[in-house]
C-alpha positions as CSV (number, residue, x, y, z in Angstrom):
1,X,0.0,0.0,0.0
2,X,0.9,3.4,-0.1
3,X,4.4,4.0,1.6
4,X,4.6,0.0,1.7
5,X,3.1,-0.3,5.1
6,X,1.8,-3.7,4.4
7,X,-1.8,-5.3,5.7
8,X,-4.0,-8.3,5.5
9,X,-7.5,-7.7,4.1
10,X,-10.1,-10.8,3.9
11,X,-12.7,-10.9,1.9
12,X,-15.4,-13.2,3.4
13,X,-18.7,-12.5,1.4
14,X,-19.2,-14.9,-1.3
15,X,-20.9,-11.5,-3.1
16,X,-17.0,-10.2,-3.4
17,X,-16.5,-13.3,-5.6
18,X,-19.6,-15.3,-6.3
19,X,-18.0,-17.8,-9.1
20,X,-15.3,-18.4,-6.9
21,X,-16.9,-18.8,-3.8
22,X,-19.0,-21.2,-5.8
23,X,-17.4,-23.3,-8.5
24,X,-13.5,-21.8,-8.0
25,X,-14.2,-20.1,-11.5
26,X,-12.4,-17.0,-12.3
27,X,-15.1,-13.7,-11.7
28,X,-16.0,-11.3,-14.0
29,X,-16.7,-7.3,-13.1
30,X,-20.1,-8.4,-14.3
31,X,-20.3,-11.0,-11.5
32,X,-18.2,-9.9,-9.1
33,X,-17.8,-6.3,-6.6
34,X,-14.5,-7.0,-6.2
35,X,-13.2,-7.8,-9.8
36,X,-15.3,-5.0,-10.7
37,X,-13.2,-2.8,-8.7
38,X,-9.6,-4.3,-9.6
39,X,-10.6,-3.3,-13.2
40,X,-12.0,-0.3,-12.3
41,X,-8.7,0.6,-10.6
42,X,-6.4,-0.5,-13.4
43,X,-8.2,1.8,-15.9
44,X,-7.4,4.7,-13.5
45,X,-4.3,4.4,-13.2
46,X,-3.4,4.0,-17.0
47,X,-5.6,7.5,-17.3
48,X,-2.9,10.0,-16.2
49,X,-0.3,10.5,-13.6
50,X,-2.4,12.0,-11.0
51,X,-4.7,8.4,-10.9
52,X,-1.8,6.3,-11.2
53,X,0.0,8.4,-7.8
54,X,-3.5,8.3,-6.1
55,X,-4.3,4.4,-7.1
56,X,-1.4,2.4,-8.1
57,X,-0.3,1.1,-5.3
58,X,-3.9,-0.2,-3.9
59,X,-4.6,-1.6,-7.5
60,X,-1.4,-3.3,-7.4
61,X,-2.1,-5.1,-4.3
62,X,-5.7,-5.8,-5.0
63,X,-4.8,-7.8,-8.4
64,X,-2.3,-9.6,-6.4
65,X,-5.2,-11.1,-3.8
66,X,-3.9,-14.4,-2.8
67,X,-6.5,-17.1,-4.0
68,X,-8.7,-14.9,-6.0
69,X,-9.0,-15.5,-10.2
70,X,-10.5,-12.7,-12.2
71,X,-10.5,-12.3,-15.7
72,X,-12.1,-9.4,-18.0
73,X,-15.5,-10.6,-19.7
74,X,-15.8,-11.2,-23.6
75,X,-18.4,-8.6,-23.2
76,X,-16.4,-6.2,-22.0
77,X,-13.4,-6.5,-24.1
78,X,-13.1,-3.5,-26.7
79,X,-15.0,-0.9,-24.7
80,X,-14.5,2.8,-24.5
């Protein structure tokens, strides 16, 4: 995290991660808060320098969530 002061967050709603919590299949941001959020952060910090200083380091630990698969959906590939 920001000034690498690191923490433990756990994530123990299946809502976070429904497929997961389910099957152990990867979530989508159409399925899941959480993945929704991770990509949500990664296309702020590729905006401009001011996101990335604000975000990077929070979206860099959130896509590195131990034991949680996301992947972007097919729908969403392509969009503006």
């Amino acid at each position: 995290m920001r000034g690498g002061v690191p923490f433990h967050a756990y994530f123990v709603d299946a809502a976070w991660a429904p497929n997961y919590a389910k099957e152990q299949q990867p979530d989508t941001p159409r399925t899941s808060l959480l993945a929704a959020i991770i990509d949500l952060l990664c296309d702020y910090v590729n905006e401009d320098v001011i996101s990335q200083a604000l975000y990077q380091s929070i979206a860099d630990a959130l896509v590195n969530i131990d034991g949680f698969n996301w992947e972007i959906d097919g729908r969403d590939r392509g969009r503006v």
